[in-house]
VMD Tcl script that builds the backbone (N, CA, C; Angstrom):
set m [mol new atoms 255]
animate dup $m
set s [atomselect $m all]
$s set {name element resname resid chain x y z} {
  {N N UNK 1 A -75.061 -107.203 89.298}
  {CA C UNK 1 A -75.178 -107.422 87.866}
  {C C UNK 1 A -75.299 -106.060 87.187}
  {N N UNK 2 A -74.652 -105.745 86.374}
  {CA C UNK 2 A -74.456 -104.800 85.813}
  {C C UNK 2 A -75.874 -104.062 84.959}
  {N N UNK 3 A -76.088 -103.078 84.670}
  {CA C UNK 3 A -77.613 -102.642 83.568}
  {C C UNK 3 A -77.287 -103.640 81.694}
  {N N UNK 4 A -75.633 -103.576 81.436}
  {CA C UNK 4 A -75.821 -104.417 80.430}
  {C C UNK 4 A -76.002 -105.462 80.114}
  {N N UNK 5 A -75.568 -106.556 81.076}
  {CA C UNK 5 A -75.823 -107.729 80.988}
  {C C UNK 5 A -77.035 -107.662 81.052}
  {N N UNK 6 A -77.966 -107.502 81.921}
  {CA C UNK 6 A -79.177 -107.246 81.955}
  {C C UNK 6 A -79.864 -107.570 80.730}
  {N N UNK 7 A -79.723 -106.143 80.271}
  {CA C UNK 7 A -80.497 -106.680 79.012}
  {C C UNK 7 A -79.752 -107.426 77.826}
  {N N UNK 8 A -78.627 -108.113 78.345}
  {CA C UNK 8 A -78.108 -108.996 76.803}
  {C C UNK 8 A -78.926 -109.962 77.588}
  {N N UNK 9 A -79.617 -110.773 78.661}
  {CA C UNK 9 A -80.099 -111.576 79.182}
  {C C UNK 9 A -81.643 -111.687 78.798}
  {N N UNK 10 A -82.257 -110.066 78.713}
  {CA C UNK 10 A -83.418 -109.763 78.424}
  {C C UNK 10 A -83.801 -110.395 76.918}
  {N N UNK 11 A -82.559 -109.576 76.178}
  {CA C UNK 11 A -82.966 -109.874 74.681}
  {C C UNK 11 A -82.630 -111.131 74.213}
  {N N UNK 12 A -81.961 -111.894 75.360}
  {CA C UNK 12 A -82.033 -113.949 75.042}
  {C C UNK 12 A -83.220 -114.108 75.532}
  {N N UNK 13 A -83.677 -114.087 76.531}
  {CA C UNK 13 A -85.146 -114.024 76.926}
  {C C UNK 13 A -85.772 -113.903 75.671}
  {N N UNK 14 A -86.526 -112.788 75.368}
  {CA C UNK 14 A -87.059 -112.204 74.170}
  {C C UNK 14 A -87.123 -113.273 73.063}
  {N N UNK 15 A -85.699 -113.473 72.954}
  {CA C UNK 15 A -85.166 -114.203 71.531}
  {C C UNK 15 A -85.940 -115.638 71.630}
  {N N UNK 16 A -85.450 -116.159 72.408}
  {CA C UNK 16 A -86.504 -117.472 73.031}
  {C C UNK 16 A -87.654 -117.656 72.741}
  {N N UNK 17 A -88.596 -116.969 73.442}
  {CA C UNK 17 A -89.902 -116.702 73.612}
  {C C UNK 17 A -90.536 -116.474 72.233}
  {N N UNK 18 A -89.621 -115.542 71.408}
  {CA C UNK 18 A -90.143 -115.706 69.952}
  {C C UNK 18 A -89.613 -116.321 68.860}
  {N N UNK 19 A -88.815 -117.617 69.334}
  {CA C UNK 19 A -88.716 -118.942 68.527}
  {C C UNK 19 A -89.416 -119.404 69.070}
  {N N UNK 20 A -90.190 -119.705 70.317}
  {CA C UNK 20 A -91.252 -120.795 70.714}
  {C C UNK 20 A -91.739 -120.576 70.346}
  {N N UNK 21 A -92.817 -118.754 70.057}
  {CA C UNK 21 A -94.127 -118.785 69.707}
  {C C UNK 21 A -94.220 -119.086 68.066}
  {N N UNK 22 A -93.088 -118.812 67.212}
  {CA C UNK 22 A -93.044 -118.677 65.997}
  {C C UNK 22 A -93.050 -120.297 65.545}
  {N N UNK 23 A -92.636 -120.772 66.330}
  {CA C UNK 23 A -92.772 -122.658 66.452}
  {C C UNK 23 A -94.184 -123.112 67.048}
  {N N UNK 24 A -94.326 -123.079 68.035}
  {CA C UNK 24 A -95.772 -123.301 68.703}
  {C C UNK 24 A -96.952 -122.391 67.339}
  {N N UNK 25 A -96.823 -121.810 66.599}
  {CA C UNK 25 A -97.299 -121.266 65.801}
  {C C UNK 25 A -97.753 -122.073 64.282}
  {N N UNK 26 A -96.620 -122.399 64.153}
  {CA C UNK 26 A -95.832 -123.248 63.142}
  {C C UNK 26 A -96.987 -124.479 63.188}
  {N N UNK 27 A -96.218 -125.196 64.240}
  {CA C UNK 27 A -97.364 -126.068 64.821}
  {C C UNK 27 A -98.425 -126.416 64.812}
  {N N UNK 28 A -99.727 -125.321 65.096}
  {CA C UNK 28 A -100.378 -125.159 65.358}
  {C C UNK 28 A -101.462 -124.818 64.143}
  {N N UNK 29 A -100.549 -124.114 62.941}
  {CA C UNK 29 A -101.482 -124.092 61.596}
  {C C UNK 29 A -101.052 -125.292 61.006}
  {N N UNK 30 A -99.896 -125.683 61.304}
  {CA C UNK 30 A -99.745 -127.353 60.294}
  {C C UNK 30 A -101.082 -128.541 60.891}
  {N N UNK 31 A -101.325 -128.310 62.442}
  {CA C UNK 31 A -102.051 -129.493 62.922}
  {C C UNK 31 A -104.106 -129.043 62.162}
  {N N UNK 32 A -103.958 -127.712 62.140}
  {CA C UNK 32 A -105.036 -127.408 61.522}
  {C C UNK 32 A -105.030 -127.080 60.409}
  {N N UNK 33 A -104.144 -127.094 59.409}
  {CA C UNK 33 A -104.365 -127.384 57.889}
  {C C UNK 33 A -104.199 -128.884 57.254}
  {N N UNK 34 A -103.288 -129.586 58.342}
  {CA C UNK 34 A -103.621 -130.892 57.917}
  {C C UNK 34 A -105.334 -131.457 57.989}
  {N N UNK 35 A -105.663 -131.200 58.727}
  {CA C UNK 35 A -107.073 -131.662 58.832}
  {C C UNK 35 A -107.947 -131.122 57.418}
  {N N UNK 36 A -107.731 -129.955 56.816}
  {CA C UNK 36 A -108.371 -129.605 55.688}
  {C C UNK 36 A -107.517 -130.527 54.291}
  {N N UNK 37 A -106.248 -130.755 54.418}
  {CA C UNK 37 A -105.566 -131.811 53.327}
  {C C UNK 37 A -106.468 -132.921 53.077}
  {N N UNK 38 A -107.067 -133.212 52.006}
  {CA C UNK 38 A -107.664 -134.217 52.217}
  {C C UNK 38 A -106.677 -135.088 50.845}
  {N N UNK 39 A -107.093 -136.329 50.746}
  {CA C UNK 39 A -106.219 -137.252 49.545}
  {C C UNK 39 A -107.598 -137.024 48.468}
  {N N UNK 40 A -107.123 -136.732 46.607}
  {CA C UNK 40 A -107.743 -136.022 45.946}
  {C C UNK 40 A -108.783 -137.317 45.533}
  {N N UNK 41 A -108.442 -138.377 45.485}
  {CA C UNK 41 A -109.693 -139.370 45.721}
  {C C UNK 41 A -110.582 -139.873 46.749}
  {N N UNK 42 A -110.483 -139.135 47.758}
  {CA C UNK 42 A -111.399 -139.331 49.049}
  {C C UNK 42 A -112.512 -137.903 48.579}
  {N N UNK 43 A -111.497 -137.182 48.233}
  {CA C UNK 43 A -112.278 -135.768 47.694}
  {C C UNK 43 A -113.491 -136.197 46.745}
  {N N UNK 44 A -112.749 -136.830 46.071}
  {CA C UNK 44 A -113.730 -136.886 44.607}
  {C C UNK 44 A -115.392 -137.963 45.140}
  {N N UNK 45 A -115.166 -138.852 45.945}
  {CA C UNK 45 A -116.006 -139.346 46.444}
  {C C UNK 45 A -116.707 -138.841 47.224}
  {N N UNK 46 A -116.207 -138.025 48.387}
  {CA C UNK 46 A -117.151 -137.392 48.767}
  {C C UNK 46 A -117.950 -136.330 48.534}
  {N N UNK 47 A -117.701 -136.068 46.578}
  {CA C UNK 47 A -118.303 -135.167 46.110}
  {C C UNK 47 A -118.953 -135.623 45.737}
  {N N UNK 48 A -118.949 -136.823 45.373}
  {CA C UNK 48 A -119.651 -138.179 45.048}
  {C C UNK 48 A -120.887 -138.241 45.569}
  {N N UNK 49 A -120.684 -138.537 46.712}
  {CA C UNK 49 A -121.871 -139.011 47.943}
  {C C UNK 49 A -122.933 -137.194 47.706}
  {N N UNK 50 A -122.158 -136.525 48.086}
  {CA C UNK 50 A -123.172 -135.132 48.095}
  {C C UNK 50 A -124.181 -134.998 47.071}
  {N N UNK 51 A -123.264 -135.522 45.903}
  {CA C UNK 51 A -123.755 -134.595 44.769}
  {C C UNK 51 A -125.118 -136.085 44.431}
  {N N UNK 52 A -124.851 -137.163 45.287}
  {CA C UNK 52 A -125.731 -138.048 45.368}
  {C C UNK 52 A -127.347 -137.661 45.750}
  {N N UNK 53 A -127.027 -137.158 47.278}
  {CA C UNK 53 A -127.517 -136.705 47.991}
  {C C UNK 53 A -128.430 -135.915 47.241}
  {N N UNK 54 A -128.180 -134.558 47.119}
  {CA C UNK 54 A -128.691 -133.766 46.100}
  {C C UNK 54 A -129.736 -133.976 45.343}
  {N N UNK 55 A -129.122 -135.001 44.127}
  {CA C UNK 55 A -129.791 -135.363 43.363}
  {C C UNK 55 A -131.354 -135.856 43.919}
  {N N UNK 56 A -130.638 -136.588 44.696}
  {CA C UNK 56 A -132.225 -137.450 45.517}
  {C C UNK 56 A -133.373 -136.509 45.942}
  {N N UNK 57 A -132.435 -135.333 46.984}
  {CA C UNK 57 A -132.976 -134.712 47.570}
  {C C UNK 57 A -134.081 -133.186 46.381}
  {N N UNK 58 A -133.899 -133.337 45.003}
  {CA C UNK 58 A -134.202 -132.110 44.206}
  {C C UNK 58 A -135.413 -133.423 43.525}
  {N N UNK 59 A -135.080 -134.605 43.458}
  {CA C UNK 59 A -135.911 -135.888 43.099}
  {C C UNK 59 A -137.140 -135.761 44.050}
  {N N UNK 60 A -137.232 -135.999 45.164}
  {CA C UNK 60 A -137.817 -135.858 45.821}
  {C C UNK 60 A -138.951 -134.266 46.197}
  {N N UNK 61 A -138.260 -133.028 45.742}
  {CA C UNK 61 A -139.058 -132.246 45.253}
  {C C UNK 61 A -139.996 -131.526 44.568}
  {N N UNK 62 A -139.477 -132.852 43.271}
  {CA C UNK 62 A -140.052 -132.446 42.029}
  {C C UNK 62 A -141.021 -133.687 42.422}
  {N N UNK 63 A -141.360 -134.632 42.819}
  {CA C UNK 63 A -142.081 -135.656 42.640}
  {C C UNK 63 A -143.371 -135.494 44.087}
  {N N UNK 64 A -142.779 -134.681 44.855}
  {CA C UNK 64 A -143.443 -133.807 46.118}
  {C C UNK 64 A -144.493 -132.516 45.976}
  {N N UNK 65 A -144.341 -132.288 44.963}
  {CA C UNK 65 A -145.047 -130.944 43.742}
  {C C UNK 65 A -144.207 -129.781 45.028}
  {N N UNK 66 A -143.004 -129.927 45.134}
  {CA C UNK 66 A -142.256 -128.662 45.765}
  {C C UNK 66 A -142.775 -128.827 47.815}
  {N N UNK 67 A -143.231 -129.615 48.310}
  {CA C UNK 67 A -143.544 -129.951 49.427}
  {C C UNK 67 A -142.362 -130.557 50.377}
  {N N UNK 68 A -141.550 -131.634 49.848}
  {CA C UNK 68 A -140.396 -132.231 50.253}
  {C C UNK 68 A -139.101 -131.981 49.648}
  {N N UNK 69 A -138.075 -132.232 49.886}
  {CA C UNK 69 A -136.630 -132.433 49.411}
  {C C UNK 69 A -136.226 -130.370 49.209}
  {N N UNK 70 A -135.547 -130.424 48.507}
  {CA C UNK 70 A -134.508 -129.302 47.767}
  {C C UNK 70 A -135.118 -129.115 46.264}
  {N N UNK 71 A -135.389 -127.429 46.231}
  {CA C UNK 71 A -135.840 -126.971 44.767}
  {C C UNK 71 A -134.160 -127.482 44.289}
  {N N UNK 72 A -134.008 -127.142 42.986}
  {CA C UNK 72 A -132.769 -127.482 42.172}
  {C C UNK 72 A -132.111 -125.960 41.938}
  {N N UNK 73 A -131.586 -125.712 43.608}
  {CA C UNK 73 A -130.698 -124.469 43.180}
  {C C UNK 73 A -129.125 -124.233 42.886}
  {N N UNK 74 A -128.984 -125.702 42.225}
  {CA C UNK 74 A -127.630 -125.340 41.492}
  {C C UNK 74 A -128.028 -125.672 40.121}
  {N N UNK 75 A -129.186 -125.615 39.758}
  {CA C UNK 75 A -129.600 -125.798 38.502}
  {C C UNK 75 A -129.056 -127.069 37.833}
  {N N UNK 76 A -128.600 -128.345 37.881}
  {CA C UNK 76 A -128.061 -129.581 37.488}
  {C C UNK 76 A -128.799 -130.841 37.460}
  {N N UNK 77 A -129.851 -130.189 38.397}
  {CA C UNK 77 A -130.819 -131.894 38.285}
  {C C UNK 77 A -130.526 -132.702 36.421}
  {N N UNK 78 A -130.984 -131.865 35.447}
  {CA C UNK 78 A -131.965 -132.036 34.706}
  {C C UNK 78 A -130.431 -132.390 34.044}
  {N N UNK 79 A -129.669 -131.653 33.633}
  {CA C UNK 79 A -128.291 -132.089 33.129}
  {C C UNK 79 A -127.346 -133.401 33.752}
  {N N UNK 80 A -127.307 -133.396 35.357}
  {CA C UNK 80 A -126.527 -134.199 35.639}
  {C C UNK 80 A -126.802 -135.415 36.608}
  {N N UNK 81 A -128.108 -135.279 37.436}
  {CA C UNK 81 A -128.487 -136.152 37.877}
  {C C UNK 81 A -129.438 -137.092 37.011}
  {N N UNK 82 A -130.350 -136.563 36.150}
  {CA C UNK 82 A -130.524 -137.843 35.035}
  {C C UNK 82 A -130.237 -138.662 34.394}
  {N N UNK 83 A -129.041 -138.139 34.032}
  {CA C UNK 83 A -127.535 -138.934 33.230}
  {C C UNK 83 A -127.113 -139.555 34.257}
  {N N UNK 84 A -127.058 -139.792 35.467}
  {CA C UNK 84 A -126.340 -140.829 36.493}
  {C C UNK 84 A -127.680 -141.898 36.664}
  {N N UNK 85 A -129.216 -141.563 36.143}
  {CA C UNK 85 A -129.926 -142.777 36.769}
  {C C UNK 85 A -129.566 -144.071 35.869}
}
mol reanalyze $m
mol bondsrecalc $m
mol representation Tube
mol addrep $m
């Protein structure tokens, strides 16, 4: 076998190897950015539930004299969790 063929064989090799990885790549951020896609009303609910959470949990502080739950460090109790009781 000649030194040129050689490497026209090498650089199909090569060529290969970096369509797989550039695919296996491909792949591989689609299977892990799908998982962060979420649908924008599953979103909104489960901002839902948190911001539930929260509330309870800054409720529970203030009624604890600061002993139990979460001080109110996004500052919203008083604006936005009152208005939801």
């Amino acid at each position: 076998m000649s030194r040129k063929s050689q490497e026209e064989k090498n650089k199909s090799i090569a060529l290969v190897a970096s369509i797989m990885f550039i695919l296996a790549f491909a792949v591989v951020g689609y299977i892990f950015f799908k998982n962060f896609m979420v649908n924008p009303e599953a979103m909104r609910l489960r901002e839902g539930h948190r911001d539930e959470d929260y509330c309870r949990m800054v409720k529970l502080y203030i009624e604890s004299n600061g002993r139990e739950g979460w001080r109110d460090f996004r500052n919203i109790y008083f604006k936005d969790c009152l208005n939801q009781q």
